[in-house]
C-alpha positions in Angstrom: 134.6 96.3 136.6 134.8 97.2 132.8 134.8 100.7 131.4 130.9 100.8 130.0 129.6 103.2 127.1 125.9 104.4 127.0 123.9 104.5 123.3 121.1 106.8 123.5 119.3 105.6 120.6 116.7 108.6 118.6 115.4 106.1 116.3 118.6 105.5 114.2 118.6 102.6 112.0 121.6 102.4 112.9 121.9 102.3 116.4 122.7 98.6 117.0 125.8 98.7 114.4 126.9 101.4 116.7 126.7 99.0 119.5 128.5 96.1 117.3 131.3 98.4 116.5 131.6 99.4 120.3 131.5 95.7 121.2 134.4 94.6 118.4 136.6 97.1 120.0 136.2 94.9 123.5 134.3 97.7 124.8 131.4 97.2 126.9 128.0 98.9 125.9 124.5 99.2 126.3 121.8 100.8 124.1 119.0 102.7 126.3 116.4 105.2 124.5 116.8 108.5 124.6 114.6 109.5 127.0 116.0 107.6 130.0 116.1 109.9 133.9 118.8 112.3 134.9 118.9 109.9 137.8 119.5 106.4 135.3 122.8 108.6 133.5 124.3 108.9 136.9 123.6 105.5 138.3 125.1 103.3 135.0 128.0 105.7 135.1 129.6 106.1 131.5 132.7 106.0 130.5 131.4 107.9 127.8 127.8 109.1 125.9 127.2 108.2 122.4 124.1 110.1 120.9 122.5 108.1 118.2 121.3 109.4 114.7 117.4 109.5 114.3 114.3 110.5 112.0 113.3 113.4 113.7 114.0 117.0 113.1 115.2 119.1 115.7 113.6 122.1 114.4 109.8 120.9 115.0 108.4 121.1 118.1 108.5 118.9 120.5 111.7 116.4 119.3 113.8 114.5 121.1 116.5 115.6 123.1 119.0 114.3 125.0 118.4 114.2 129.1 120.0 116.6 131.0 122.4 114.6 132.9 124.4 113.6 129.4 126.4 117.1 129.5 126.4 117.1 133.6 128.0 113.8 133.9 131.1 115.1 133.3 132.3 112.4 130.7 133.1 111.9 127.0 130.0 112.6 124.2 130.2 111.7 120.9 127.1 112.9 118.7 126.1 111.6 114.9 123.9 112.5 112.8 120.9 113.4 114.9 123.0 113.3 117.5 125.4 116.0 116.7 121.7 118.0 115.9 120.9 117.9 119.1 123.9 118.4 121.3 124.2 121.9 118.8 120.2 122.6 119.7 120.6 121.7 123.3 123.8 123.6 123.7 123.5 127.1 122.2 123.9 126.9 118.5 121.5 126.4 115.7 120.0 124.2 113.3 118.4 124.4 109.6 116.2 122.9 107.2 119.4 122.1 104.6 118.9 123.2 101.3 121.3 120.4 99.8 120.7 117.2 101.1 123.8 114.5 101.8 122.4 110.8 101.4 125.4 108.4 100.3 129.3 109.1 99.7 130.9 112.2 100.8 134.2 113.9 101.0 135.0 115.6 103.9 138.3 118.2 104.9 139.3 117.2 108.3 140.0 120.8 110.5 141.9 121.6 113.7 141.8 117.7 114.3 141.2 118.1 118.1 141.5 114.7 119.6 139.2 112.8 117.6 140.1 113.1 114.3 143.6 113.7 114.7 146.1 111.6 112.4 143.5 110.0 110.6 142.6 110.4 107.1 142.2 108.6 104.1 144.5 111.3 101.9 145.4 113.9 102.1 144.9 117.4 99.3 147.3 119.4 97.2 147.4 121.8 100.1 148.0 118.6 102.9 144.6 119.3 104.1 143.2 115.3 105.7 140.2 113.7 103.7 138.0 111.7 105.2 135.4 109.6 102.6 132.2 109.3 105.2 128.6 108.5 104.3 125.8 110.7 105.4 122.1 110.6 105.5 120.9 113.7 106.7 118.7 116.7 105.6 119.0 119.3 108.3 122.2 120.5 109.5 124.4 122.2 112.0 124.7 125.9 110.6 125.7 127.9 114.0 128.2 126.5 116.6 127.5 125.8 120.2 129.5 128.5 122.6 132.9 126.7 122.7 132.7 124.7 120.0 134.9 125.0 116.8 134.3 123.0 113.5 136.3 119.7 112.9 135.1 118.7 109.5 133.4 120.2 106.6 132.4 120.1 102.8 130.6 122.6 100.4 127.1 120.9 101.0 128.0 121.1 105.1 130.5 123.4 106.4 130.2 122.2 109.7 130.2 118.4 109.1 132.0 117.6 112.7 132.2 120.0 115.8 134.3 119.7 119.0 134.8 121.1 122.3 137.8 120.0 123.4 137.8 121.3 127.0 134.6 119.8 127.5 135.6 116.1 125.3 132.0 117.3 123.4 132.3 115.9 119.8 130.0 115.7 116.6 129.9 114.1 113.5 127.1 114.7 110.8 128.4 111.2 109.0 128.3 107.9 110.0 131.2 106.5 111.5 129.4 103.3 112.5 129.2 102.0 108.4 131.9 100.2 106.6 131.4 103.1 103.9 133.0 105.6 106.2 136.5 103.8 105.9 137.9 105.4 109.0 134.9 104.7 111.1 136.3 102.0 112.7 139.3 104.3 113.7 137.6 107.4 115.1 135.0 104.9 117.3 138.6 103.4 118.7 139.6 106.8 119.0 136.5 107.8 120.8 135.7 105.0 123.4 139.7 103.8 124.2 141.9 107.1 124.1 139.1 109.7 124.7 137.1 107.9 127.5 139.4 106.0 128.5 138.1 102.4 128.3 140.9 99.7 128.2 138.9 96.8 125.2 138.9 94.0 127.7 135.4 93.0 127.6 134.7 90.1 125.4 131.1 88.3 124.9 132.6 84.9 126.1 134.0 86.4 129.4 130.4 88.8 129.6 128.5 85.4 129.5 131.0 83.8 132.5 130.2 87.5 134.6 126.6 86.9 133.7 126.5 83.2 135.1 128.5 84.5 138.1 126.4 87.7 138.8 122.9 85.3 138.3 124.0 82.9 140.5 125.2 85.4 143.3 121.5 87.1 143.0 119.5 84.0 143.4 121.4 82.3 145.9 119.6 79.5 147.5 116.2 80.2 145.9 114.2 79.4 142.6 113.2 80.7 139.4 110.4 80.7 137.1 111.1 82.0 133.8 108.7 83.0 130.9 110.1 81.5 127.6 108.6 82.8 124.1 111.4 81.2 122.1 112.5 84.3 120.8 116.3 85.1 121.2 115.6 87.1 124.5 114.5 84.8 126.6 116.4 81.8 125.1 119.3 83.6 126.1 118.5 84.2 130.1 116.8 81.0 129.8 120.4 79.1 128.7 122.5 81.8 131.1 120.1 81.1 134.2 120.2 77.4 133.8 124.1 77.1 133.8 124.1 79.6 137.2 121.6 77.2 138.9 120.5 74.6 136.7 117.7 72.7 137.9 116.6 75.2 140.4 115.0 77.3 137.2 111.5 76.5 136.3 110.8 77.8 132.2 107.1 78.3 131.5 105.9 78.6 127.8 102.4 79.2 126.5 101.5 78.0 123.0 99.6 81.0 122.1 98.4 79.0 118.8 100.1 81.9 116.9 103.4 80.8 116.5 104.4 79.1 112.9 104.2 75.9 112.2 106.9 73.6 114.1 108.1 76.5 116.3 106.1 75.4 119.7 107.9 71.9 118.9 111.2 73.2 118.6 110.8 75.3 121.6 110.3 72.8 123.5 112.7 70.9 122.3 
């Protein structure tokens, strides 16, 4: 069984570069909104919880927030952006309006490290202080920490720009490791998912679409299936995995709604 990782997604525009970073690492992942059940958390059974950015503020009302179960389950959660907003809301600190906003390149001083950051930089200052060169896109900001929580990263504009709880593995960023403009993004997500939750990178899309056919063809068994084809990606997908777990025992149905464009109904059923 692989090591999986659970995206909560707030909205981000992000979110499914997080995923593609997760997935180039041979890490196993799944994107779920935000406001999944307690009792979903506990049945996929994380590795580790990464906390999307988002839109929202989480100093209006009624925001989203992260269920429950995230800081119960006992494993690895890595906040950005919105993300790091709310696990500061959720677990005793504070968040502001920002009277500077960050939208593009930043410079941030790596501090105390903690497991996350630790050993990477880009350079380092005349006082040997790390710097990290992130991108943000934010407005609000962290400006009180959780209970247990210390500050990992900060510039002028935000001086807490990453926070940690390292008894806890609760970590923060206000940047965006999951763009090629933060050049150690790619680092701290490796950091995150393989030495921090633990996961092993031996989950490959080739090898998830051999489980797939395996797990599809277990399921069915001796019976049939009827499957509703649009053409779009999703259902061309289980439409090709189905048919290699039980070829002709899968029946595809497609309706030519009329509003498809020109050609496409052809090529469907081609």
């Amino acid at each position: 069984m692989h090591c999986k990782i659970l995206i909560l997604d707030f909205g981000a525009q992000y979110t499914q570069l997080i995923a593609r970073r997760v997935r180039e690492l041979h890490v196993y992942c799944e994107i779920h909104p935000y406001d999944v059940g307690d009792a979903f958390i506990r049945d996929f059974a994380p590795a580790g919880i990464i906390l999307s950015g988002g839109p929202e503020s989480v100093t209006e009302g009624d925001t989203p927030r992260a269920p429950d179960a995230t800081w119960q389950a006992g494993v690895p959660v890595l906040g950005i952006c919105y993300g790091m907003q709310a696990m500061a809301a959720q677990l005793g600190g504070a968040v502001e309006n920002g009277r500077v906003r960050e939208f593009g390149y930043a410079e941030v001083r790596a501090q105390g490290h903690g497991r996350l950051l630790s050993g990477i930089q880009d350079r380092a200052n005349a006082e040997g202080h790390g710097l990290l060169d992130v991108w943000m896109s934010h407005g609000d900001k962290v400006t009180a920490l959780p209970p247990g929580f210390s500050i990992m990263a900060s510039n002028a504009a935000t001086p807490i720009a990453a926070m940690m709880d390292e008894s806890r593995r609760l970590y923060g960023v206000q940047f965006h490791p999951e763009v090629t403009h933060t050049l150690q993004g790619k680092a701290i997500l490796a950091r995150f998912v393989k030495d921090i939750c633990g996961c092993a990178g031996d989950w490959t899309m080739p090898g998830y679409a051999d489980e797939a056919v395996a797990r599809i063809r277990s399921e069915v068994g001796a019976d049939a299936v009827i499957l509703g084809l649009s053409g779009g990606v999703d259902s061309s997908v289980a439409a090709a995995l189905v048919h290699r777990a039980i070829g002709d025992k899968l029946t595809c149905i497609f309706v030519d709604t009329g509003l498809l464009r020109q050609g496409e109904a052809d090529q469907v059923m081609d």
